[in-house]
C-alpha positions as CSV (number, residue, x, y, z in Angstrom):
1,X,-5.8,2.7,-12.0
2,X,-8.7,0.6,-10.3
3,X,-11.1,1.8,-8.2
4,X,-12.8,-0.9,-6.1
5,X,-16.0,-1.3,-4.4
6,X,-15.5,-2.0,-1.5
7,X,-14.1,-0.9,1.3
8,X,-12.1,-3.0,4.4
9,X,-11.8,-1.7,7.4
10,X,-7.8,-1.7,7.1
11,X,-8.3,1.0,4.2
12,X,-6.1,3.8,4.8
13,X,-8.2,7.0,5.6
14,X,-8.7,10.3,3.4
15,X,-7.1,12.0,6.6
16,X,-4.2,9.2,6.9
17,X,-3.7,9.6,3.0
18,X,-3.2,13.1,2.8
19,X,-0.6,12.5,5.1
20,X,1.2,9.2,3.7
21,X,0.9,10.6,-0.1
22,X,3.9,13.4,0.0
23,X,6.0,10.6,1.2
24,X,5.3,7.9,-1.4
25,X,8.3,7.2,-4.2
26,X,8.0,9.2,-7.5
27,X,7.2,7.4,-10.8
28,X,10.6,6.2,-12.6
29,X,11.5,7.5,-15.5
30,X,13.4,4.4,-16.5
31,X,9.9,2.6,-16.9
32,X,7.4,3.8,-19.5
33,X,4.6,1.5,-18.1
34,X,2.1,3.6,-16.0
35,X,1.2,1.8,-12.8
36,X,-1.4,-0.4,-12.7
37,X,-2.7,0.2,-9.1
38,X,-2.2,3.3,-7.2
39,X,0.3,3.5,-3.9
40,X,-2.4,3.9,-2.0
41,X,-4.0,0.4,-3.6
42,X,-0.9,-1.4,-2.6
43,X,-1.1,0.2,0.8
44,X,-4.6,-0.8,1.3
45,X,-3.0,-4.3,0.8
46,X,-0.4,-4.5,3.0
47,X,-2.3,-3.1,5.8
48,X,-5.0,-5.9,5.3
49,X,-3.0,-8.4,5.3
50,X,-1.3,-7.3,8.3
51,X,-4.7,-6.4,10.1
52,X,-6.2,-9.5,9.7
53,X,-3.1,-11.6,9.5
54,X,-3.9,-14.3,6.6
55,X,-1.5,-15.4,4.0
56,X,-0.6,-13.4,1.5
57,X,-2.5,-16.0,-1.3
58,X,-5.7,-15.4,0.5
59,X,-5.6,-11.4,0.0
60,X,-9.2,-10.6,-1.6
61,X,-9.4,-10.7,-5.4
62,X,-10.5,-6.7,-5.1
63,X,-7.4,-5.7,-4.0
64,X,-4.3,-5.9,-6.0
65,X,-2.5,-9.2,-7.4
66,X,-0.8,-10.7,-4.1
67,X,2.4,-10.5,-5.5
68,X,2.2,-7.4,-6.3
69,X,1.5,-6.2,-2.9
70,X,4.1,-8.3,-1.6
71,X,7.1,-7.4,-4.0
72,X,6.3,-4.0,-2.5
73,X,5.9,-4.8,0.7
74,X,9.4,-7.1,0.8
75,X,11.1,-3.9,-0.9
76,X,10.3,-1.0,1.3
77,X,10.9,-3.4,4.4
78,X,13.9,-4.1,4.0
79,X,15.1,-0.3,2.6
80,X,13.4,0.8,6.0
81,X,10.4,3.0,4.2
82,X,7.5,0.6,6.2
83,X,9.0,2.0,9.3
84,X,9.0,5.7,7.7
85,X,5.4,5.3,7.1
86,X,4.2,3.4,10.4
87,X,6.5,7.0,12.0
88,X,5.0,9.1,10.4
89,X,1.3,8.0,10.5
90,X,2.4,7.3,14.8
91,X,3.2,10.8,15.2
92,X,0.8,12.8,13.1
93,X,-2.1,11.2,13.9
């Protein structure tokens, strides 16, 4: 998984981490691929892009593919696990 080098200030937080990590979605066993970027990579990237509010195209090349971040994004939006998160972080923080 890649590490980057810099940081935004829309990164998730060790302390915000430890709490978002227990609920993040277990690898499949139906895919033998190992993920490319870590949840908390694609987190990193939705939270920047709704933090600063550009486009998804103009996400910064450090951060995962656009796409990728997106596909994500679109998918646990509409199954309700955005809202989950945004809960949980609301009320433990």
């Amino acid at each position: 998984m890649n590490s980057r080098a810099s940081c935004y200030p829309s990164d998730i937080s060790d302390n915000e981490w430890a709490i978002l990590e227990p609920l993040m979605p277990e690898p499949s066993c139906f895919t033998h691929r190992p993920r490319e970027h870590s949840w908390r990579e694609i987190l990193n990237g939705i939270f920047y892009i709704t933090r600063s509010g550009c486009s998804w195209r103009m996400m910064p090349s450090d951060l995962p593919h656009w796409k990728t971040v997106y596909h994500y994004f679109r998918l646990w939006k509409k199954s309700g696990f955005i809202e989950r998160l945004h809960t949980t972080l609301r009320e433990k923080t």
